[in-house]
N, C-alpha and C positions, 0 to 999 in steps of 0.2 A: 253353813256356806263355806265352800273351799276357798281358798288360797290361792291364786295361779302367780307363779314368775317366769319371766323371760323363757321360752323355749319349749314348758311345756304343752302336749299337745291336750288340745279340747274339743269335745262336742258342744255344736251348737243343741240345744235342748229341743223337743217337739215343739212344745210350747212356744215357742220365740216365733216374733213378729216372720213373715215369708221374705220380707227385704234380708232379716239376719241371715238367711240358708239354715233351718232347722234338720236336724241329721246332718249336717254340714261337719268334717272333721277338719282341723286346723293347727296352727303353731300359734301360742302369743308370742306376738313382736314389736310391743308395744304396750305399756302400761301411763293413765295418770287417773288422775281426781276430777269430778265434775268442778269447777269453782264460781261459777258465773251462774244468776238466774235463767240468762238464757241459754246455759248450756244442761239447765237442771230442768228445763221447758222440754230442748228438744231431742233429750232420754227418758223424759218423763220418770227422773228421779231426783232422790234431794241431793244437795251440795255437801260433798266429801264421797260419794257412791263414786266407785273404782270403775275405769274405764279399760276396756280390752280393746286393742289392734290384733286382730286372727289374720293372719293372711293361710289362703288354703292351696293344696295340692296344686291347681290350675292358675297360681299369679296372683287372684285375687284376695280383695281384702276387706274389709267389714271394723269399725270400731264398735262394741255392743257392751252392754252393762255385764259383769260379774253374774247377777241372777238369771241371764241365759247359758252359761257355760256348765260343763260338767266335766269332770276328768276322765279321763281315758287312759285306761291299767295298759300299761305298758308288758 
């Protein structure tokens, strides 16, 4: 699993949920950690899994787990 910091851009993956925007290309503009059970409920991952802020092309923006992301060669 990759790495992402501040700025770089990413694909949202096929795979990911239709709320994420799958094919969706993006900037991370925001990074933290799940910490709370029910923040580990409603990612449906465990507590320490890294959280992305994408905001895309168009304004918008999506916070999504790391194992929807993939990098995108510059």
């Amino acid at each position: 699993m990759a790495a992402f910091t501040w700025g770089d851009t990413v694909r949202i993956m096929a795979q990911a949920p239709a709320e994420a925007r799958p094919g969706s290309i993006g900037e991370v503009c925001g990074i933290r950690e799940i910490e709370t059970p029910d923040q580990a409920k409603e990612f449906a991952a465990p507590i320490g899994t890294k959280l992305y802020l994408i905001e895309f092309g168009d304004g918008k923006s999506i916070e999504t787990k790391e194992d929807w992301l993939e990098q995108v060669e510059a």
